[in-house]
C-alpha positions in Angstrom: 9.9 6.1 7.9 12.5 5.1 10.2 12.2 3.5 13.9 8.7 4.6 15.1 9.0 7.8 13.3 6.5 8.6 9.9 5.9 11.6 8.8 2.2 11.1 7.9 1.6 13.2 4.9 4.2 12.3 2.6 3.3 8.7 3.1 -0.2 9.3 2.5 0.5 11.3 -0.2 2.4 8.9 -1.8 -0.4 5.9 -1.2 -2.9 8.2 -2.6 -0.7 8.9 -5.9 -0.1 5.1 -6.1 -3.8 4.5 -5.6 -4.4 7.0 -8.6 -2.2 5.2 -10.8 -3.9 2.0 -10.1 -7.7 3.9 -10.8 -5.7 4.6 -14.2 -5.2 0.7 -15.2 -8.6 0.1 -13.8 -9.7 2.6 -16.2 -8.1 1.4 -19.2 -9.3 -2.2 -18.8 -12.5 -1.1 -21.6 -10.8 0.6 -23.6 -8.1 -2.7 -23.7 -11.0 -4.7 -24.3 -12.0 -3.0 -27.5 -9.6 -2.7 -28.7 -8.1 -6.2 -28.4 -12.1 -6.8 -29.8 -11.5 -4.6 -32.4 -8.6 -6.5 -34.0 -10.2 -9.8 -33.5 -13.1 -8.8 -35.5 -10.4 -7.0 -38.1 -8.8 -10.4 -38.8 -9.9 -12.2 -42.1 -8.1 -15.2 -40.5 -10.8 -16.8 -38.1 -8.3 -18.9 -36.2 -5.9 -15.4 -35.7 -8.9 -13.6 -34.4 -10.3 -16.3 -32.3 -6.4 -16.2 -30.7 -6.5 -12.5 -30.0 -9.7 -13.3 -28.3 -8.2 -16.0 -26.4 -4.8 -14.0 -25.5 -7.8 -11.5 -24.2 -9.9 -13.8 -22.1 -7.3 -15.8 -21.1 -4.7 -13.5 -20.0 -4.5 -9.9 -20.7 -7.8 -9.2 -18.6 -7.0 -11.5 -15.9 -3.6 -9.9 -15.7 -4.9 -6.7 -15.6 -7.5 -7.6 -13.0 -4.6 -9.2 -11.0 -2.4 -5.9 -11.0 -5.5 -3.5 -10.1 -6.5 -6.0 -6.8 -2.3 -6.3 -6.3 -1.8 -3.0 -6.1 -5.0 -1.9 -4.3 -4.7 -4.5 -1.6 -0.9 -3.5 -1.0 -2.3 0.3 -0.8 -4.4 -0.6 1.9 -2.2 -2.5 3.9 0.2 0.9 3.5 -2.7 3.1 5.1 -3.2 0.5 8.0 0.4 0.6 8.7 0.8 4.4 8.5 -2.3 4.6 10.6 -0.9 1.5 13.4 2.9 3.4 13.1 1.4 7.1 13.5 -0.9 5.5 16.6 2.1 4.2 18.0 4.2 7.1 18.1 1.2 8.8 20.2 0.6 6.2 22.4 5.1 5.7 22.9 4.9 9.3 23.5 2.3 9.6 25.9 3.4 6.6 27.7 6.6 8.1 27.8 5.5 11.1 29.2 3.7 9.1 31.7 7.1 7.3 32.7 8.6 10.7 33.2 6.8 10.9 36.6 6.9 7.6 37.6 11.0 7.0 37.4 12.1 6.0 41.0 14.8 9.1 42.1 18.5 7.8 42.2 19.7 6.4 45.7 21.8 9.3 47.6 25.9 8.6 46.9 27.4 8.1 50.3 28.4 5.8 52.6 25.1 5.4 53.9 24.3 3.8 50.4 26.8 1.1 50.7 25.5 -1.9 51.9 
């Protein structure tokens, strides 16, 4: 992007490959769980297991919830400014055009000019 200028599908592209990635940790988030479950319930030590649990509860899931709404919120915020830059090049254009037509013509050179 530069100036007024975007050239729509790379940018898209690009938000939707982002968005994909964040679907990913979205995705993951069970698996994380059981597995942070699994060694909990693995311990023999009931105090090390009830801190995996903790670590689990406490951070890793709200982390990972964090990231997914992070990223998914700055995605979004991407698309509504492709779609307000992309709108704006249309209506500069087609205002521009407009102005074509409407420019006042240059005063003739002369004497007659001088005032």
């Amino acid at each position: 992007m530069t100036d007024w200028h975007v050239d729509e599908e790379p940018a898209r592209s690009t938000v939707r490959t982002a968005t994909s990635k964040i679907d990913e940790i979205v995705e993951f988030a069970p698996t994380m769980t059981a597995r942070f479950e699994s060694a909990a319930t693995a311990c023999d030590h009931l105090e090390i297991g009830s801190a995996i649990d903790d670590l689990l509860q406490q951070v890793a899931d709200p982390l990972l919830q964090a990231v997914a709404g992070s990223g998914n919120n700055i995605c979004s915020s991407t698309t509504e400014l492709i779609n307000a830059i992309a709108s704006a090049d249309l209506t500069m254009a087609a205002d521009a055009e407009e102005d074509v037509y409407t420019i006042p013509e240059a005063p003739a050179a002369g004497p007659q000019s001088e005032g």
